[in-house]
MILOKE-199800 format. One record per atom (N, C-alpha, C): residue in one letter; x negated, y, z. Coordinates in steps of 0.05 Angstrom, whole numbers, padded with zeros to 5 digits, always signed. Layout:
! residues N
AXYZ
...
END
This chain:
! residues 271
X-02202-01643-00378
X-02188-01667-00370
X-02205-01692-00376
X-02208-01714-00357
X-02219-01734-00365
X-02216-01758-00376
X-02221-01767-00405
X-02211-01785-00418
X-02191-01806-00399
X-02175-01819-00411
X-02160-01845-00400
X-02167-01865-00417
X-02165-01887-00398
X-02171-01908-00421
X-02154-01933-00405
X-02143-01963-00414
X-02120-01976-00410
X-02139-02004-00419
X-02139-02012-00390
X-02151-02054-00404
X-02128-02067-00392
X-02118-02085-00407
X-02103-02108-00403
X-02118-02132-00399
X-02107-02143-00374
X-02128-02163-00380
X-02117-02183-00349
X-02127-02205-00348
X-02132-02218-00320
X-02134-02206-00303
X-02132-02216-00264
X-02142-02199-00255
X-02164-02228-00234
X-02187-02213-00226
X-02214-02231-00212
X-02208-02226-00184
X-02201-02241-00170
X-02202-02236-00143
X-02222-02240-00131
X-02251-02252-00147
X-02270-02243-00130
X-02291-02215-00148
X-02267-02197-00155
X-02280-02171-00170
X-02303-02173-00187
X-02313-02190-00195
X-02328-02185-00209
X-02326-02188-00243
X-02312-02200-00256
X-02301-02199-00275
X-02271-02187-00280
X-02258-02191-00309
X-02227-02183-00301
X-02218-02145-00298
X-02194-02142-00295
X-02185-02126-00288
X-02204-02111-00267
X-02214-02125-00254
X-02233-02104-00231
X-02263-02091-00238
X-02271-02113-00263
X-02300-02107-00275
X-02286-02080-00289
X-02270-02083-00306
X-02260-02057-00325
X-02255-02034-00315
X-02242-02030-00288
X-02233-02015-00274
X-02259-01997-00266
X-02287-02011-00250
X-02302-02010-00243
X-02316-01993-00270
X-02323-02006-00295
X-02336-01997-00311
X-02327-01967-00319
X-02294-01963-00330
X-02287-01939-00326
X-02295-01915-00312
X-02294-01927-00286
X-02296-01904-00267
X-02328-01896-00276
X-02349-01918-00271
X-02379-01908-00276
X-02387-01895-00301
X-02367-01892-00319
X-02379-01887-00346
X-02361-01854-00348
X-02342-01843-00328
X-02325-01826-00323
X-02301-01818-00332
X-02287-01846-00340
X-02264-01853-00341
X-02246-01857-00323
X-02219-01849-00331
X-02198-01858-00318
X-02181-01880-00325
X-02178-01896-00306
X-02174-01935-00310
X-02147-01933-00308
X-02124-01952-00334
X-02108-01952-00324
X-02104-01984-00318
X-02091-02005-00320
X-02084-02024-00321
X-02055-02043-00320
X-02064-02064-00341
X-02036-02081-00352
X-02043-02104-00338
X-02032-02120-00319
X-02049-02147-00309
X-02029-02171-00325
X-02037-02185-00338
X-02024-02196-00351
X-02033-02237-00342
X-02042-02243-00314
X-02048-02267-00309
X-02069-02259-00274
X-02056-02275-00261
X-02080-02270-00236
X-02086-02294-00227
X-02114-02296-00225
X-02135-02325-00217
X-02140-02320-00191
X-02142-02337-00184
X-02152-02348-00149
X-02183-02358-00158
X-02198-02336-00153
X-02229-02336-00160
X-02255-02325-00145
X-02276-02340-00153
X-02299-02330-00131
X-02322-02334-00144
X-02347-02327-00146
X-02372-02328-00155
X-02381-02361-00171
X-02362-02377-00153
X-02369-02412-00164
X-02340-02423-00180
X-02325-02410-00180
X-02291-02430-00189
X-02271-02406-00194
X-02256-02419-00211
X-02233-02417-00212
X-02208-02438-00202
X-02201-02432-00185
X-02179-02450-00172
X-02151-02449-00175
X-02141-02427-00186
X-02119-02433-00189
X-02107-02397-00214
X-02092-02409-00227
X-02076-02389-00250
X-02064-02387-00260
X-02046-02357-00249
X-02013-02354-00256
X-02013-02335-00270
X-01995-02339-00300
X-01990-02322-00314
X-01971-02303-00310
X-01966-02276-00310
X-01943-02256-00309
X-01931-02267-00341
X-01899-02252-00328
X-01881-02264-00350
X-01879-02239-00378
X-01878-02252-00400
X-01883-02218-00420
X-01858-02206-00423
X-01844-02209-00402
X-01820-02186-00395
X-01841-02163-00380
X-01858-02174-00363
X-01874-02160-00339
X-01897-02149-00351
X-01907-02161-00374
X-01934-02147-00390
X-01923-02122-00405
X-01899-02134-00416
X-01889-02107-00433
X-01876-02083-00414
X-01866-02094-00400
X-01858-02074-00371
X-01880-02052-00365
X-01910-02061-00360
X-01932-02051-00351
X-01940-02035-00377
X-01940-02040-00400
X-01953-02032-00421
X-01938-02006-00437
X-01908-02014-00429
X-01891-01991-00430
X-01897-01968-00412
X-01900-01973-00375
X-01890-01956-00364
X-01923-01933-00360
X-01952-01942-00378
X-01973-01934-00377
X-01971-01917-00410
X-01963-01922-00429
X-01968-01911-00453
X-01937-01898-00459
X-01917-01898-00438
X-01891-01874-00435
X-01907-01851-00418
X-01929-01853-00408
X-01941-01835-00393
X-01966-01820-00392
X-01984-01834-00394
X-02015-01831-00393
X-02021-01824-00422
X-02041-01802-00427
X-02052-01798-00446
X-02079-01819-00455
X-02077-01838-00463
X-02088-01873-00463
X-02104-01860-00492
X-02136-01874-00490
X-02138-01856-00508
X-02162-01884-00520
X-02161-01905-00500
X-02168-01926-00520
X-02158-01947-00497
X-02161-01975-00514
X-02149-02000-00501
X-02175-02020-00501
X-02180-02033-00473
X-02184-02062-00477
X-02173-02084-00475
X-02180-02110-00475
X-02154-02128-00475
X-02177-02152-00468
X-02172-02160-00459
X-02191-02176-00438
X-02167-02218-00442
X-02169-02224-00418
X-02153-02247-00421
X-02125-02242-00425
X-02115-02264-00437
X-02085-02266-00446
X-02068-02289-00441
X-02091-02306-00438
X-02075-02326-00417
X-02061-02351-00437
X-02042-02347-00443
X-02031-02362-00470
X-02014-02350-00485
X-02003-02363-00501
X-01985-02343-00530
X-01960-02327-00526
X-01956-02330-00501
X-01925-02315-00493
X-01941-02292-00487
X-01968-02292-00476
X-01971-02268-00471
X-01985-02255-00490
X-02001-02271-00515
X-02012-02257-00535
X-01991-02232-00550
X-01961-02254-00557
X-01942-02243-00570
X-01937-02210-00554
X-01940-02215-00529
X-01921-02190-00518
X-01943-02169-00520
X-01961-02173-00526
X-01988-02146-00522
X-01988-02145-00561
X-01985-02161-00574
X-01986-02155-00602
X-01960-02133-00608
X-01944-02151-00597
X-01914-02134-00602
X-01910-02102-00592
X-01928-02095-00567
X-01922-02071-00557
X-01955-02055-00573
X-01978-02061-00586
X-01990-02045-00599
X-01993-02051-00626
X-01975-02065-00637
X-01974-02062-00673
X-01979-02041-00680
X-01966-02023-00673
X-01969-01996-00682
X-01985-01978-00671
X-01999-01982-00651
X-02014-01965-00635
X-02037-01951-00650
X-02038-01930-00647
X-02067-01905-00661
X-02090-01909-00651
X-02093-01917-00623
X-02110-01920-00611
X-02128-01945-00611
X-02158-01929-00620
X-02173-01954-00623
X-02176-01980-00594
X-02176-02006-00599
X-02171-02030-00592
X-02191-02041-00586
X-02209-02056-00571
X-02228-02065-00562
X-02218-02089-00555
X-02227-02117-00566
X-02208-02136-00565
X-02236-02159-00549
X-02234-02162-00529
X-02254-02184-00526
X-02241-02210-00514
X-02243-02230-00538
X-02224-02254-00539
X-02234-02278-00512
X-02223-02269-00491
X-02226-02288-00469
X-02223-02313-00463
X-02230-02336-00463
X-02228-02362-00460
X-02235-02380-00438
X-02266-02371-00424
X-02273-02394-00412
X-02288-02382-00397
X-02286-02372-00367
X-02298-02359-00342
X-02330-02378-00347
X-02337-02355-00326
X-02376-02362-00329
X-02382-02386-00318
X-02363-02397-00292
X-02356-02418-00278
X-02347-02447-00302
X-02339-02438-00328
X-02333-02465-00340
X-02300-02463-00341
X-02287-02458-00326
X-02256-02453-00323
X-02246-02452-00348
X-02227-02453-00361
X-02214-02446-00387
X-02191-02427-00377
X-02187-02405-00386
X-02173-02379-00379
X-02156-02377-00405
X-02159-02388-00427
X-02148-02387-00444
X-02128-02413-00462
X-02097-02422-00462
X-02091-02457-00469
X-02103-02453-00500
X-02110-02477-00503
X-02116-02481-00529
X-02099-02482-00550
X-02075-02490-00538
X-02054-02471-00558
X-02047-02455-00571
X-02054-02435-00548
X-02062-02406-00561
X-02086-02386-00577
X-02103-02406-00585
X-02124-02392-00595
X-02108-02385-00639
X-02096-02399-00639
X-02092-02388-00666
X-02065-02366-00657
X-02056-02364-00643
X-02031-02338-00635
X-02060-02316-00631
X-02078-02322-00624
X-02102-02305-00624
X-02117-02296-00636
X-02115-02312-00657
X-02135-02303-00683
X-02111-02291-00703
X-02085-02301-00709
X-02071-02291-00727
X-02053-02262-00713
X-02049-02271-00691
X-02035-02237-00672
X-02053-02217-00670
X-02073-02219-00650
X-02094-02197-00640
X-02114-02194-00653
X-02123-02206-00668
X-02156-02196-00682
X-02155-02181-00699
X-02134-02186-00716
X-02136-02164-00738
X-02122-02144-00725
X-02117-02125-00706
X-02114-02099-00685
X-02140-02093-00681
X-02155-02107-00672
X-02183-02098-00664
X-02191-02075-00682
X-02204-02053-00673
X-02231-02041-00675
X-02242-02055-00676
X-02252-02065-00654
X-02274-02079-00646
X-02269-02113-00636
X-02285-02123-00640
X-02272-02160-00636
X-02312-02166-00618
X-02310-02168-00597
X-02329-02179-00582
X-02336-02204-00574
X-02332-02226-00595
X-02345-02255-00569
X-02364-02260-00568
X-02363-02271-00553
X-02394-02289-00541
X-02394-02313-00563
X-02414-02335-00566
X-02424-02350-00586
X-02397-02367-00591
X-02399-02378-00559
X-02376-02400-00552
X-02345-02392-00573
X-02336-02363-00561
X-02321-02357-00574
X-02310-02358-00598
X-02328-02345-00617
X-02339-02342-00638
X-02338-02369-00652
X-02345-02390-00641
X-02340-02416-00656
X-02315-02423-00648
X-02301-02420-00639
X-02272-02428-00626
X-02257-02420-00644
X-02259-02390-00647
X-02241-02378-00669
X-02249-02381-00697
X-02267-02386-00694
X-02271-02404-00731
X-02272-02428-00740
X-02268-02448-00711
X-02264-02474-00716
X-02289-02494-00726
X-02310-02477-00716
X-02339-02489-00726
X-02360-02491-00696
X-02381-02500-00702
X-02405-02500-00687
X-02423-02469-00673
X-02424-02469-00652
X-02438-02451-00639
X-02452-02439-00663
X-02466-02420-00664
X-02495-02404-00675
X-02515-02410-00663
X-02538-02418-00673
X-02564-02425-00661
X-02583-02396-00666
X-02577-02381-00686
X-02599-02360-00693
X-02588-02339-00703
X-02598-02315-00704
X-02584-02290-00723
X-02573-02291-00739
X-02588-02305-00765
X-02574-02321-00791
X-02541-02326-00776
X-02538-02348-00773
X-02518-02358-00761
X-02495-02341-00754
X-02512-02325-00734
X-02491-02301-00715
X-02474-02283-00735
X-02492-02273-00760
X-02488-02256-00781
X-02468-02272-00793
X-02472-02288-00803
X-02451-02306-00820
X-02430-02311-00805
X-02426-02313-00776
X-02405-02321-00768
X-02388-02297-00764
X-02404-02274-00749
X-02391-02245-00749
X-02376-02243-00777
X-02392-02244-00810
X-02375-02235-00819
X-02353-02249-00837
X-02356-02271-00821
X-02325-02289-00821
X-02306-02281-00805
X-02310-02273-00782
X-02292-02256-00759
X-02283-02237-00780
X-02302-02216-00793
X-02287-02191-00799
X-02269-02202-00820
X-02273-02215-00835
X-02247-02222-00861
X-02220-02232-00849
X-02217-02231-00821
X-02198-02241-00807
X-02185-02214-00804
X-02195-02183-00804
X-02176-02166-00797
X-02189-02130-00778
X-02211-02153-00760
X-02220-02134-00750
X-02238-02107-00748
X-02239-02087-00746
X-02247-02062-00767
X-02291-02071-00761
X-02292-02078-00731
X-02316-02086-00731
X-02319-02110-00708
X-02344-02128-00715
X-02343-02146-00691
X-02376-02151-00683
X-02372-02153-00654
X-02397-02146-00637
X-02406-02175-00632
X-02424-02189-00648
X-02434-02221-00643
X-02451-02222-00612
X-02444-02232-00595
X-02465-02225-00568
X-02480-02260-00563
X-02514-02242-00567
X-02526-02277-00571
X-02532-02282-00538
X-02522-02270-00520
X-02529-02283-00500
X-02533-02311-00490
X-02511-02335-00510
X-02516-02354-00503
X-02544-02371-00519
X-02555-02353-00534
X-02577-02358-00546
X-02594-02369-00519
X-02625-02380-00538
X-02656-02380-00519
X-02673-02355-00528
X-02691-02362-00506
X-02718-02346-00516
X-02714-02323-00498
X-02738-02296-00502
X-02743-02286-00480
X-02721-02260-00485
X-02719-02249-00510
X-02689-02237-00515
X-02670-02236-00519
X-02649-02217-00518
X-02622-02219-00532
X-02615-02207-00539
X-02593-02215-00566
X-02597-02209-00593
X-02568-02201-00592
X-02561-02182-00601
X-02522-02173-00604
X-02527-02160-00630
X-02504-02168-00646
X-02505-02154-00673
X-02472-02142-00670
X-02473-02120-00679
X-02458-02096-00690
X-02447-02097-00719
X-02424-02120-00725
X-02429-02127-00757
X-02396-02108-00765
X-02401-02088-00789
X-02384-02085-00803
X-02384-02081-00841
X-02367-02075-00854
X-02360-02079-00876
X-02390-02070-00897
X-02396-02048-00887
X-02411-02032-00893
X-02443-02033-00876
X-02444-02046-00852
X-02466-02040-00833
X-02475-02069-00824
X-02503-02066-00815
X-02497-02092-00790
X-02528-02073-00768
X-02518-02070-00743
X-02533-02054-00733
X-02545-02079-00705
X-02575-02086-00696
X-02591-02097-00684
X-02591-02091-00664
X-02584-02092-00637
X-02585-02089-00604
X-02611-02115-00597
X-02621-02102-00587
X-02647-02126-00572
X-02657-02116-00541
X-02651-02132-00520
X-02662-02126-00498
X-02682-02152-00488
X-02703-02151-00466
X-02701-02172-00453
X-02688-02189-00442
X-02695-02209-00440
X-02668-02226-00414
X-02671-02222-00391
X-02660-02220-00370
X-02653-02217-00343
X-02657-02250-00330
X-02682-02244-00311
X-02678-02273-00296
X-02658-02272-00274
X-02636-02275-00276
X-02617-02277-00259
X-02592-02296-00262
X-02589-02300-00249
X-02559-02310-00245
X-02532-02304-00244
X-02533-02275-00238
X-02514-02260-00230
X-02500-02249-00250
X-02493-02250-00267
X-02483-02243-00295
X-02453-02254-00298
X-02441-02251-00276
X-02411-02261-00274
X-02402-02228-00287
X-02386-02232-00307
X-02365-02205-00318
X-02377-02197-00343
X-02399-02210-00345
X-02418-02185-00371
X-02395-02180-00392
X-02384-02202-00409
X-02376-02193-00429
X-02346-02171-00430
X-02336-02182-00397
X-02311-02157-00399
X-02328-02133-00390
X-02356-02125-00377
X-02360-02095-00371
X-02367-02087-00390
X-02379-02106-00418
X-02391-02094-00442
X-02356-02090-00464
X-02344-02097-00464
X-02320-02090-00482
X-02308-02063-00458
X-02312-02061-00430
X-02297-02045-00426
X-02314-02016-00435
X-02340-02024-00430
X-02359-01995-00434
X-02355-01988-00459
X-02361-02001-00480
X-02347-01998-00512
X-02320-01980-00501
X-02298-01993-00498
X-02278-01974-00491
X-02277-01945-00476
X-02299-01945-00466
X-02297-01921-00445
X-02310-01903-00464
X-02335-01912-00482
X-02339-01899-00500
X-02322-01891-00523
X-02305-01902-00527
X-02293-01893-00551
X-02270-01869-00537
X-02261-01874-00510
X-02240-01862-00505
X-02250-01824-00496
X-02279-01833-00493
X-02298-01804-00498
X-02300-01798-00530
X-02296-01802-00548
X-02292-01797-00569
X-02316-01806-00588
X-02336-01819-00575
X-02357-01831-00583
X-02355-01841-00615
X-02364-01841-00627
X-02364-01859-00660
X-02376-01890-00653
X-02360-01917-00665
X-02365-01942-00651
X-02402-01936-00654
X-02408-01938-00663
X-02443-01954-00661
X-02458-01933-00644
X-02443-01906-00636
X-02456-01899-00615
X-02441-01919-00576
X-02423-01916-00582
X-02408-01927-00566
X-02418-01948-00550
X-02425-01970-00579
X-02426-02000-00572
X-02463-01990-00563
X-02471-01978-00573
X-02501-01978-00569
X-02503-01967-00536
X-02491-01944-00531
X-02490-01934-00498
X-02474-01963-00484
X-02461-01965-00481
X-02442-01998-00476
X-02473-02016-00465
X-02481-02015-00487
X-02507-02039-00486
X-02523-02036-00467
X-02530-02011-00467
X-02552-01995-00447
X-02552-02003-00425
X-02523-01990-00419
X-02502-01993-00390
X-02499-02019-00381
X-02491-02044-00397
X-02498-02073-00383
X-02519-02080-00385
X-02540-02067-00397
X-02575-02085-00383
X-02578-02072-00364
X-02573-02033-00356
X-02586-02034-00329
X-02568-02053-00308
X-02539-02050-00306
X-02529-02064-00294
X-02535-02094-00282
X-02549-02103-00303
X-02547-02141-00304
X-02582-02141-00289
X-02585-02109-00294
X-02625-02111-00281
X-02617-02110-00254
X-02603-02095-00247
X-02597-02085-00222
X-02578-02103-00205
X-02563-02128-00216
X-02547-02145-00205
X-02550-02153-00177
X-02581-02167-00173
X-02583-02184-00148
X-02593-02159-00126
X-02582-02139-00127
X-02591-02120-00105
X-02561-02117-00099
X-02537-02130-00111
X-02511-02140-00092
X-02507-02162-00075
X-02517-02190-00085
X-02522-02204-00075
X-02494-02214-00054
X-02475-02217-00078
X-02452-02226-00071
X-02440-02254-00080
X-02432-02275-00061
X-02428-02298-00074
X-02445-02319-00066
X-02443-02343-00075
X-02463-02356-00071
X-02464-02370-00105
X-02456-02363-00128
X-02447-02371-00148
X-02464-02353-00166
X-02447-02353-00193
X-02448-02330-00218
X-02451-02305-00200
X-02454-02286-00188
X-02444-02263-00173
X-02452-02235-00202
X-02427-02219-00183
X-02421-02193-00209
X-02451-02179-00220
X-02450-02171-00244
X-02464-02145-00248
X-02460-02126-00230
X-02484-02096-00231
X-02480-02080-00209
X-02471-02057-00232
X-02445-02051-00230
X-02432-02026-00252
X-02435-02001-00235
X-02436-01996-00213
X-02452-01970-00199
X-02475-01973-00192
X-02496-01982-00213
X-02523-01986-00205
X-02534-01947-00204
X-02522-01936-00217
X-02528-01909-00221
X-02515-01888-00203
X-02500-01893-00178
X-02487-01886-00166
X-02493-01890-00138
X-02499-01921-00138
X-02496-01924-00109
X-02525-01916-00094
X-02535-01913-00075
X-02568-01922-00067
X-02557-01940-00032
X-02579-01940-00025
X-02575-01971-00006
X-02558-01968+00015
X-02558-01937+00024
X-02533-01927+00049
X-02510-01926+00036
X-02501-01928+00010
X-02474-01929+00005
X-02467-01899-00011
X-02483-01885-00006
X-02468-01855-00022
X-02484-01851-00036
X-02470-01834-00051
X-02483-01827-00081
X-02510-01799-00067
X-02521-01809-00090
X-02545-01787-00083
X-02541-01756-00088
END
């Protein structure tokens, strides 16, 4: 049988981030996707134009009628939109066994804010301490600690392990918004802090990275993976992706990563 695995999250109507990046990532990594849509954006490679939240009668509706059923065998959690909906996804996995992949969503690649600012402490005090895993990006990362970006590793480290005293079992610092010719993600937990380094990608097209990298984390764990193998295959899987991007060439904007870079070839079928 093949693992299941369950992201909650937004959904992208121009597929490339959201509910459709996760879905996508699942399938490539040989998972089965389920999904909670908990907010849907009117979206495309350049904007976000418009965003409606589902009501958390309807999140918990969804979250019930997937984990009354499916053998769910890890979670992501992607955007949340604001605190009515943080509450209703805290409330239905307090108790949940299954490791959590929490990547704290706020602000599309476009600049958009996906997240009210209201809700970022229902965010840090509800969902982070659930996490396994707590994934932000820099931006993030200073949001939820109420401080200044990270300029350097130093920084990233110290801020990661301010994240962890918040709850979370581990948290993945991603220096993409860093400079210079690499990038730097740290793997920080109680006991560990493990180094990811790739080149940078001259591209543009890097619309979704951080929900395909929390979903591949997930897809790994829901293979039964141990996190630092997980997060390390995860990693792999969004540099070839983010190498292989502009051979989609969708958009005129941010346009998606290619999550069947390993699948597709130029006629469309798998080899």
């Amino acid at each position: 049988m093949f693992s299941q695995a369950l992201t909650i999250a937004g959904s992208d109507s121009g597929g490339g981030a959201g509910i459709q990046a996760d879905l996508k990532t699942f399938s490539a990594l040989g998972v089965y996707g389920a999904s909670v849509i908990t907010a849907v954006t009117a979206q495309n490679t350049r904007a976000v134009t418009a965003v409606e939240t589902l009501s958390p009668v309807m999140i918990c509706a969804q979250i019930d009628a997937v984990l009354g059923d499916l053998a769910i065998a890890a979670v992501k959690i992607g955007m949340l939109g604001d605190a009515d909906a943080i509450d209703a996804v805290a409330g239905r996995l307090a108790n949940s066994a299954v490791p959590i992949v929490l990547d704290p969503v706020m602000v599309a690649k476009s600049g958009d804010v996906l997240l009210a600012v209201e809700a970022v402490d229902s965010l840090r005090a509800r969902m982070v301490p659930l996490a396994t895993l707590l994934t932000p990006n820099l931006p993030e990362a200073a949001c939820l600690l109420g401080t200044d970006e990270a300029v350097d590793e130093y920084q990233m480290l110290e801020q990661g392990r301010t994240l962890l005293a918040l709850g979370p079992r581990a948290v993945l610092m991603k220096g993409g918004h860093t400079s210079g010719k690499n990038c730097v993600d740290l793997l920080i937990t109680k006991d560990d802090v493990i180094r990811l380094s790739a080149p940078r990608h001259a591209t543009r097209n890097t619309h979704g990275t951080g929900c395909t990298l929390s979903a591949a984390v997930a897809a790994g764990l829901a293979r039964g993976m141990p996190l630092p193998d997980a997060v390390r295959k995860a990693h792999a899987y969004l540099q070839a992706a983010i190498a292989a991007a502009d051979l989609l060439d969708v958009g005129n904007g941010h346009g998606p990563v290619h999550h069947f870079h390993a699948l597709w070839t130029c006629e469309g079928f798998p080899q």
